[in-house]
C-alpha positions in Angstrom: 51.9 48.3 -118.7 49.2 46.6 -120.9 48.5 44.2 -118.8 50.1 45.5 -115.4 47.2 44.2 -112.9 48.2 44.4 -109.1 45.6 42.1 -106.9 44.8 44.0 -103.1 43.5 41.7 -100.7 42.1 44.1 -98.1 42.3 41.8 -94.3 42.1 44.4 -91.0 42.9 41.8 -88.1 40.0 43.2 -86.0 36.5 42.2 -86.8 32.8 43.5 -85.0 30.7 41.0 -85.9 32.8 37.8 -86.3 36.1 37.8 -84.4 38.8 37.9 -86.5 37.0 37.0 -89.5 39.3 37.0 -92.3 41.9 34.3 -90.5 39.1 32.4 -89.2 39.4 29.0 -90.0 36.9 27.8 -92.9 36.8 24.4 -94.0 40.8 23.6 -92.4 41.9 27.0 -93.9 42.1 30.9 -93.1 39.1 32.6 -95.0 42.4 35.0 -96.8 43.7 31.8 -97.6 41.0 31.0 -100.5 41.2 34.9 -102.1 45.1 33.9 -102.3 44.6 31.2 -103.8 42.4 32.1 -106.9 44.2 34.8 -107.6 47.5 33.3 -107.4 45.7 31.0 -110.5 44.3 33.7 -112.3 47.2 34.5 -114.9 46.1 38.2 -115.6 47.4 39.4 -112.5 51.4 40.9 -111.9 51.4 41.3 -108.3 49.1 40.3 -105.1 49.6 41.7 -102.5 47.6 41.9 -98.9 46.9 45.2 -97.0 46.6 44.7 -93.5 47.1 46.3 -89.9 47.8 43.3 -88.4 51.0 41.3 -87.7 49.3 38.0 -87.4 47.4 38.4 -91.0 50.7 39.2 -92.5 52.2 35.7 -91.2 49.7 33.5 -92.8 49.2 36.1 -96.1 53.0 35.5 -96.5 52.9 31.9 -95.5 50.2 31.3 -98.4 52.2 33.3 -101.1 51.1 36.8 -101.2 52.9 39.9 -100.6 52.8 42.1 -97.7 54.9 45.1 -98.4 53.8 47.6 -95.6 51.4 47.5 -92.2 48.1 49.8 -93.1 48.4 52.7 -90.7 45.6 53.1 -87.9 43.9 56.3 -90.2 43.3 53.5 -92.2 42.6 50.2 -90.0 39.0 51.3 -89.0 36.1 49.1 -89.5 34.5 52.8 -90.9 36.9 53.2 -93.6 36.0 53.0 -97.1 38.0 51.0 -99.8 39.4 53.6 -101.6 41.8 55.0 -99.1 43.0 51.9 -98.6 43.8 51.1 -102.1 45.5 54.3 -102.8 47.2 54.0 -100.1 48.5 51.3 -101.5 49.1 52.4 -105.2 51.1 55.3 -104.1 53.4 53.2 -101.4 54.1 50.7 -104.2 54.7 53.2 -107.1 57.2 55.4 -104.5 59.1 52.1 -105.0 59.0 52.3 -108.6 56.1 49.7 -109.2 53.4 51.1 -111.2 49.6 49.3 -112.8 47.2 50.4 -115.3 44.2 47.8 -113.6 43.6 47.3 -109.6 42.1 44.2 -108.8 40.2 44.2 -105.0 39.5 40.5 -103.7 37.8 40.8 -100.4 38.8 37.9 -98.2 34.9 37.8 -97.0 34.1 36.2 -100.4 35.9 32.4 -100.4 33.6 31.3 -103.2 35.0 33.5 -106.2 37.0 31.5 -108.4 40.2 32.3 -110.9 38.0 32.2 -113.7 35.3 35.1 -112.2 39.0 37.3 -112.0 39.6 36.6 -115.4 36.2 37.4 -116.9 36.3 40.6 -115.5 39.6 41.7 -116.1 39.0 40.5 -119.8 35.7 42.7 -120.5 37.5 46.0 -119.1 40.4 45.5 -121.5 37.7 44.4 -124.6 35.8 47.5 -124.0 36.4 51.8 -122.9 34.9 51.1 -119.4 36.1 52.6 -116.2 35.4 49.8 -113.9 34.0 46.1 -114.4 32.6 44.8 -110.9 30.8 41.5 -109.9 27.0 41.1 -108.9 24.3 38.6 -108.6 20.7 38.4 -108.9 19.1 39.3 -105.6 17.9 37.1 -103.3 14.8 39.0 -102.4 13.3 41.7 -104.3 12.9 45.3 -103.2 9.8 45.5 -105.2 8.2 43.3 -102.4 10.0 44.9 -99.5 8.4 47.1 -97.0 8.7 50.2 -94.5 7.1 50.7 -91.2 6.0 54.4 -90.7 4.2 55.3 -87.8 3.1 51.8 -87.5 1.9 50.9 -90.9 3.0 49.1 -93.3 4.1 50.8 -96.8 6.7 50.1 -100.4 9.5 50.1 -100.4 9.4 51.2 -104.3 6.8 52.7 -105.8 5.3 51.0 -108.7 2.8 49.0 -109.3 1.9 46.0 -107.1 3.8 42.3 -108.0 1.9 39.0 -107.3 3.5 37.4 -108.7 7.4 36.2 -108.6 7.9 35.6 -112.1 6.7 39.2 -113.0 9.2 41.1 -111.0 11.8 43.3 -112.6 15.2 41.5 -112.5 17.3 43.1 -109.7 21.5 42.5 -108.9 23.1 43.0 -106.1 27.1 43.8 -105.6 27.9 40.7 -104.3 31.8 41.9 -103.5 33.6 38.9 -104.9 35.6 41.3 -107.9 36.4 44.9 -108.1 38.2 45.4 -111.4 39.5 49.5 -111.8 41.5 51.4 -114.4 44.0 53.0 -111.8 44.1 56.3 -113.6 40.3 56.4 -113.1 40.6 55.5 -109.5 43.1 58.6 -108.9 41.3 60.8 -111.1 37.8 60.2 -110.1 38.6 59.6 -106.5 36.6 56.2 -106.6 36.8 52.4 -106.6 33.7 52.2 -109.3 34.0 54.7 -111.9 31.3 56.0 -113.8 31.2 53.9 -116.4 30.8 50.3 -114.9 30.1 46.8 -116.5 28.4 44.1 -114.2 30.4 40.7 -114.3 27.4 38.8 -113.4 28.1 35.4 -111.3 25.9 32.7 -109.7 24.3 33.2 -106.4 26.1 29.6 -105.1 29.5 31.6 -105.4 28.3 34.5 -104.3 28.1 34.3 -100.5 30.0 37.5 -98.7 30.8 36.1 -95.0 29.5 38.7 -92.5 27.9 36.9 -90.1 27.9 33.2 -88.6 25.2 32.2 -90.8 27.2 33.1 -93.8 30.2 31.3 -92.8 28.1 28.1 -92.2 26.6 28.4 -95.4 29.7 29.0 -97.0 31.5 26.2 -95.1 29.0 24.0 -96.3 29.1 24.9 -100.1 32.9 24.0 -100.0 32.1 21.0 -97.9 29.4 19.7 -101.0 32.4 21.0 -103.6 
């Protein structure tokens, strides 16, 4: 059980914004196809498997090499529900069937640009240390210390502090860029979260960093791979 890591690669077929976004073809491959991958070369993990509602998803998840040991039922299948359902969901099916892990590993299929190694890193520092949860982030593109509100027309912070002019002042700010989620599985069934509350950043480059949610993102990411 010491190093009994399962992989979840969460993929519902239906997608608002882009149309069946995590089988959509990026650079001559599904968008799952590159989570697969990297995981399938990081050598911490035991198991990957990919929770999905959709038929389709589960044909090119298998065809790639992951598991698909069970459909996601609709309660679950919503573009509304949160991650942790889903991967308890997934924990309990698997250890009904006598498979059990000490460390969950969630690779979102919207981030192609995560590597093995980013997998690795993180699931490293959670075993070197007593944390609950190690998850990645980035430094953020734009600050919130120069963002604004509009109320009633005019123009106010975002945070209140004092005023930045400049952008080498600013406070350095991350943002969960939802490459790696890395999760004792006792804390996530006794604390009822993905995150516990003790959580180390894995920090990662903003170049690998790109989470697909709209067309823009899947150009940009397209053309990252393309300049790989």
């Amino acid at each position: 059980m010491k190093n009994s890591c399962l992989a979840i690669i969460p993929a519902r077929g239906g997608s608002k914004g882009l149309k069946n976004k995590n089988i959509k073809n990026l650079n001559g491959k599904p968008l799952i196809y590159y989570s697969i991958k990297e995981a399938q070369k990081a050598k911490c993990i035991s198991k990957i498997i990919v929770s999905t509602d959709s038929e389709k998803v589960k044909r090119i998840a298998l065809k790639f090499g992951a598991e698909v040991p069970f459909l996601r039922p609709k309660n679950l299948s919503s573009d509304r529900t949160p991650m942790y359902p889903v991967n308890k969901h997934a924990l309990e099916l698997l250890e009904k069937r006598g498979e059990r892990f000490n460390i969950v590993i969630v690779l979102q299929p919207t981030s192609p640009l995560r590597k093995a190694a980013d997998i690795q890193k993180a699931v490293a520092k959670l075993n070197k240390t007593k944390a609950d949860s190690v998850v990645s982030v980035c430094l953020a593109e734009h600050s919130p210390y120069w963002m604004r509100v509009i109320k009633k027309g005019k123009v106010y912070p975002f945070v209140k502090s004092r005023q930045y002019l400049r952008r080498q002042d600013l406070p350095k700010v991350y943002r969960l860029n939802g490459a790696v989620y890395v999760t004792r599985a006792e804390v996530l069934f006794k604390q009822g979260v993905i995150l516990g509350k003790n959580t180390l950043p894995l920090v990662m480059p903003q170049d690998s960093s790109v989470d697909i949610d709209t067309g823009l993102d899947f150009k940009l990411a397209e053309l990252i791979l393309k300049n790989k």
